[in-house]
C-alpha positions as CSV (number, residue, x, y, z in Angstrom):
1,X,-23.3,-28.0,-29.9
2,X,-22.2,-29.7,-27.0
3,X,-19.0,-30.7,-28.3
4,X,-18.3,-27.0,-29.1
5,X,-19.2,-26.0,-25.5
6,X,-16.8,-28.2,-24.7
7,X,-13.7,-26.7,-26.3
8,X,-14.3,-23.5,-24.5
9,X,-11.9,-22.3,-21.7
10,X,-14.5,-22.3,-19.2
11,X,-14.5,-23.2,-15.3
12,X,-17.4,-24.0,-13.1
13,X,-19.3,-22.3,-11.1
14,X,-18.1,-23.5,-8.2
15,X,-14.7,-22.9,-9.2
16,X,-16.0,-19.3,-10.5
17,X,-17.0,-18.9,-6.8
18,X,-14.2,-19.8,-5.0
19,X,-12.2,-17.2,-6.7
20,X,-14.6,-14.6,-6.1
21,X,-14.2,-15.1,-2.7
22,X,-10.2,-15.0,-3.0
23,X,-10.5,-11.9,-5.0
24,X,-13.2,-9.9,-2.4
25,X,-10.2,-11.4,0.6
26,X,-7.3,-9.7,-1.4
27,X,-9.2,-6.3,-2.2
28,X,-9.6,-6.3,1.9
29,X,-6.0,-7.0,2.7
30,X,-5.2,-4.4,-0.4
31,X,-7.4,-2.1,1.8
32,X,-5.9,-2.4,4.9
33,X,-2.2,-2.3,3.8
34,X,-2.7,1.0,1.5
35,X,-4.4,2.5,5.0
36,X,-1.5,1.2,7.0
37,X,1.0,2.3,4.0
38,X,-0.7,5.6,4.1
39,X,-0.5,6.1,8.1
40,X,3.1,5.1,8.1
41,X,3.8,8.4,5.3
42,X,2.3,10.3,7.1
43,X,3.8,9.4,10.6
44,X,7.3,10.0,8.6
45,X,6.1,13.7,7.0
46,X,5.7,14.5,10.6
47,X,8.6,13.2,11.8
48,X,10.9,15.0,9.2
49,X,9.1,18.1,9.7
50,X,9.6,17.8,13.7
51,X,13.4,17.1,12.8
52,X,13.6,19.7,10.6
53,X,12.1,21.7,13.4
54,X,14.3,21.0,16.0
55,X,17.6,21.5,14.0
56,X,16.7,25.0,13.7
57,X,15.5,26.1,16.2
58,X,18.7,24.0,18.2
59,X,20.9,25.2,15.3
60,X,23.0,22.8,13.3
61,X,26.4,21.8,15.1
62,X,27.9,21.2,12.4
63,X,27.6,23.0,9.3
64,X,27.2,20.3,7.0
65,X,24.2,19.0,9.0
66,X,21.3,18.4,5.6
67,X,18.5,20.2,6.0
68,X,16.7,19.0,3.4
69,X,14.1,16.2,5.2
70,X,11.3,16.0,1.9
């Protein structure tokens, strides 16, 4: 038996542990950069759309100004 145990692809606890912890530390930092990710979309929607705003309201000098800002 203990020669079969042996020719499994285990690790140790300890080793088991340690990853754990690296795993639980990159799900945080996932966290926060999806947050910041998600702040910085939404800081850019409302920067086209106060663009967008101000061309027409201002009126485009020049004709071929794009409009488009999605």
């Amino acid at each position: 038996m203990q020669a079969k145990l042996s020719q499994l692809d285990v690790v140790s606890r300890e080793e088991f542990d340690v990853q754990t912890q690296v795993l639980a530390r990159t799900r945080q930092k996932l966290d926060l950069l999806e947050k910041n990710l998600n702040k910085l979309n939404n800081n850019l929607l409302i920067l086209r759309q106060s663009n967008r705003e101000l061309i027409l309201r201002h009126g485009a000098v020049n004709k071929k100004v794009n409009l488009d800002v999605t």
